[in-house]
N, C-alpha and C positions, 0 to 999 in steps of 0.2 A: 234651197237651203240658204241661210242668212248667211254672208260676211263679216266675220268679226272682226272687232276692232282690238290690235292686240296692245296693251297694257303696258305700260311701263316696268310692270313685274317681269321675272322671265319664266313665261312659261307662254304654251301655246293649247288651244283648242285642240281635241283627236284630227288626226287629219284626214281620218276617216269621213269628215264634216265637212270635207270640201265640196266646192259647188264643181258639177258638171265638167266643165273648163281646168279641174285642179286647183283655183283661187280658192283659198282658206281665209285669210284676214291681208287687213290694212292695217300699217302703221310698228309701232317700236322700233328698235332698234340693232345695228348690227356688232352689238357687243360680244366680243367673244364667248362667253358663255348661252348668249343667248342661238349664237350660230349654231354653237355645239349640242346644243337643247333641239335646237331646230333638226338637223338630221339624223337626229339618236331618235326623232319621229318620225323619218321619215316627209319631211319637212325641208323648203330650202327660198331662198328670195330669188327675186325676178323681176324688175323695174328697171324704168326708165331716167336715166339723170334729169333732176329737176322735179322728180313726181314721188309722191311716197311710197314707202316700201311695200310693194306685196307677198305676200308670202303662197307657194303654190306647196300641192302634193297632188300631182296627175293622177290620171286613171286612163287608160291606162299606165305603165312606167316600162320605158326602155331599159332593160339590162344585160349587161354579158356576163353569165357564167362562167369565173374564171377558168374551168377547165373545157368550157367550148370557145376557145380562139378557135377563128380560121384562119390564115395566110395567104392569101395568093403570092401563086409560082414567081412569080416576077418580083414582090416584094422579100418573100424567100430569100431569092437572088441577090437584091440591091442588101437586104441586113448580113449578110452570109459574105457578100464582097468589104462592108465596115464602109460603105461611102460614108459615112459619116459618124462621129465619134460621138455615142451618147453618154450622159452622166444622168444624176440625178441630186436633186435642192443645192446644186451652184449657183444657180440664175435666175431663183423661183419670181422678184421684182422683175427683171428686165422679161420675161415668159410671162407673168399678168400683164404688165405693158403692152406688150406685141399682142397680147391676146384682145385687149382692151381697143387698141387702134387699128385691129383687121376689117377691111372693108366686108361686110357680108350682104349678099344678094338679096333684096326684097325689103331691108332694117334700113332705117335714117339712124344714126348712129351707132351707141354699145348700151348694150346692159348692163355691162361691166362700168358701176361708176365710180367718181371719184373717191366717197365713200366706203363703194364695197371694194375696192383696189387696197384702201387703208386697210379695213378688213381683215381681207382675208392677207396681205401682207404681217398683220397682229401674229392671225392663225401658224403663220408660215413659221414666226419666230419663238412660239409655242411646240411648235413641233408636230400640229396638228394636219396643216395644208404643206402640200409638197409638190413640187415641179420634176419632169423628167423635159429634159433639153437636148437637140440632137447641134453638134457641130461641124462646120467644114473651114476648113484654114483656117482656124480660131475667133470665125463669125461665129454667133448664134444665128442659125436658121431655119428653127424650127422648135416646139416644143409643146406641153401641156400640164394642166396643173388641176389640181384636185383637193379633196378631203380626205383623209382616211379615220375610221373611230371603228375600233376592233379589226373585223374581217369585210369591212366594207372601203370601197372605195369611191367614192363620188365624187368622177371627173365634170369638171365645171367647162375648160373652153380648152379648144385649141391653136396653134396657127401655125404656117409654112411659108419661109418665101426663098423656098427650095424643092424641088420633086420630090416627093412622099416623105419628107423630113422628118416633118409630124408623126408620118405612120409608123417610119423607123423605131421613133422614141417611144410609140406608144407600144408596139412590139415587145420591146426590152424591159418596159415598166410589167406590161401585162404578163410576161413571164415572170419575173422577179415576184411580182406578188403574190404568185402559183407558188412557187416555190416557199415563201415566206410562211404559207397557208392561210393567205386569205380568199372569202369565198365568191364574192359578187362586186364586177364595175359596175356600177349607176350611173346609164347616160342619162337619165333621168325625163328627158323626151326624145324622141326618134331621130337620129344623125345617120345620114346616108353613108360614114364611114362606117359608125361603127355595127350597120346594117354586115356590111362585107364582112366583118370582123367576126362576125354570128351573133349579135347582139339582137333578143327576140322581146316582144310584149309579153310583159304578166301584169295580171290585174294588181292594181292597188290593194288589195284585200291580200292578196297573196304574197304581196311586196310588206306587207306591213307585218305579219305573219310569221315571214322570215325575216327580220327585222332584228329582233330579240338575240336569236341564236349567233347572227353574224356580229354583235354589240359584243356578246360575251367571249369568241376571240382575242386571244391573247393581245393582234395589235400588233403595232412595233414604233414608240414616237422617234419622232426625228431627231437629226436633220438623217437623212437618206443616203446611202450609196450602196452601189449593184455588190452581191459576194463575188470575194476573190473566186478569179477565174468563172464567174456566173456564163453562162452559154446560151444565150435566148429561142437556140433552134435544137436543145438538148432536147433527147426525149423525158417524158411523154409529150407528142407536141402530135395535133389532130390531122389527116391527111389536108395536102392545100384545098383550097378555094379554090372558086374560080376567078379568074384574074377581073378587076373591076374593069 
């Protein structure tokens, strides 16, 4: 299948037309509506600072069904003791930051670039992209940040430079948006977290499909904070996991 080249107009190719690898086109821009254009198709960027934009739609697609979290017993434990105090869209800048300068395994750099930092910081004051941040003695140490457009949520990165900080936060987001009624997180390719977490393959066909349905969710724009008294280990919540 060809590569297109996407247009200064905003709009994008089916992403059905991606090549093999998930690459759809090269090129345009990360204007806010064009972002938003982009994963209302299922649709999202991924490049390298210095290089132009590409725009992917995998095949397969990582996702978690928000009503299959799992937990392990021990994370159980650490979100159930409060090591650490989560919030949500206080810190969504300094959470892309950390996220942007986390050293990761096997990468020369971030894909997170200067560019899509401005981005999706636009998104964030839009009310579009949101952070859920975990704290201890009033460091930030952990957090992750995402899209949301209806019943979807497509988480982008994360980071920790504290024991399961990360996971904490993702925990308390992942409940809060069960409760909210939304219906799928989008890791969008495979993360050995969110593996643990129960996050399983569906085809792109099948991702695109359901797609539609989770767009016309009600939603909820930002800025974000948990409901009074929210409970992240209330039920319904699924028997634990096994510990990673």
């Amino acid at each position: 299948m060809p590569v297109y080249r996407i247009p200064r107009r905003v709009l994008f190719p089916p992403a059905s037309a991606a090549e093999p690898d998930g690459l759809l086109g090269v090129g345009g821009d990360l204007r806010p509506e064009r972002l938003v254009l982009a994963y209302a198709s299922g649709i999202f960027p991924w490049y390298s600072e210095g290089r132009a934009i590409l725009w992917f739609s995998p095949d397969p697609r990582f996702v978690l069904p928000i009503d299959g979290l799992h937990v392990g017993r021990s994370l159980r434990k650490r979100v159930r003791r409060g090591d650490y105090e989560i919030t949500l869209d206080t810190a969504f800048t300094e959470v892309i930051s950390a996220c942007k300068t986390k050293p990761r395994p096997g990468q020369r750099g971030t894909w997170i670039t200067t560019d899509m930092r401005k981005a999706y910081i636009e998104l964030h004051e839009r009310g579009i992209a949101h952070s859920a941040e975990a704290w201890k003695d009033g460091q930030l140490v952990g957090g992750l940040y995402g899209v949301a457009l209806g019943g979807l949520f497509a988480g982008e990165s994360m980071f920790a430079h504290a024991s399961d900080a990360s996971k904490c936060a993702f925990v308390w987001l992942a409940r809060q948006l069960e409760v909210w009624g939304f219906g799928l997180i989008d890791s969008q390719i495979h993360t050995d977290h969110l593996e643990r977490f129960g996050a399983v393959h569906i085809s792109r066909e099948e991702y695109l499909t359901r797609l539609p349905e989770l767009l016309e969710l009600p939603g909820r724009p930002g800025p974000w904070s948990f409901d009074r008294d929210f409970d992240p280990l209330a039920e319904p919540l699924g028997p634990p996991s096994g510990d990673p």
